[in-house]
N, C-alpha and C positions, 0 to 999 in steps of 0.2 A: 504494500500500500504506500502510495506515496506522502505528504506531510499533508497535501489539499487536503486530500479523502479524509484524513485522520481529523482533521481542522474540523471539518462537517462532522464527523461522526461524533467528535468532542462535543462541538458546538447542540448538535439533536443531543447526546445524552444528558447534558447540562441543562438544557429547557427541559426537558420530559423528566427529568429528576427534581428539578424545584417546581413543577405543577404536580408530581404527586406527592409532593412533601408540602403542598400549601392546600391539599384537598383537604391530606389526613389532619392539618394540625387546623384548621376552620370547621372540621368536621367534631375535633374532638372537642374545640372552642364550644362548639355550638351545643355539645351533648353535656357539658359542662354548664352551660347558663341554663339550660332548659332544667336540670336536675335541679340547680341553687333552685330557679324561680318555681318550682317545684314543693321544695323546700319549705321557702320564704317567698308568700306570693304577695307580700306586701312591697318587694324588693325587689320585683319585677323587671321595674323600669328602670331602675338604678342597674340592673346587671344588664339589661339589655344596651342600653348607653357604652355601659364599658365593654360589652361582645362587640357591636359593630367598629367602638374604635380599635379595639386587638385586631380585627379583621380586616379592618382596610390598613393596617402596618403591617400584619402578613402578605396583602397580595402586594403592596408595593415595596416591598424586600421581593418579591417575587418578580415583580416587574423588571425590577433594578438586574435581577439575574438571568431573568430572559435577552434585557440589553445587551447585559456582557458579552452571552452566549451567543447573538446575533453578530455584536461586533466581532469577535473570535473566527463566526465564519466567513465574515466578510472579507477580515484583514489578511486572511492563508489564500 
């Protein structure tokens, strides 16, 4: 294999490894607030607040890693 090819195949396993690592960890986020409010349904909104902002700092760390991995393929 040449460095190109290796470049691409870095660059796909890098995206396809931080979207299934931003599924599981929004997934677990989410199975975590729903259990508290569960829980504590007076604190509903208070944990729902703080899930969506973990969750939108999960997918743009994930963003951030997909950038990488694009530029990675571009630059080889």
């Amino acid at each position: 294999m040449t460095s190109l090819a290796l470049g691409y195949l870095a660059a796909g396993l890098g995206a396809g490894m931080s979207v299934i690592g931003v599924g599981l960890g929004i997934g677990k986020l989410a199975a975590a607030a729903l259990e508290g409010s569960a829980r504590q349904p007076t604190a509903a909104a208070d944990i729902r607040t703080s899930m969506i902002i973990a969750a939108a700092l999960i997918e743009g760390a994930t963003l951030f890693a997909i950038v990488v991995c694009l530029l990675l393929a571009i630059n080889k």
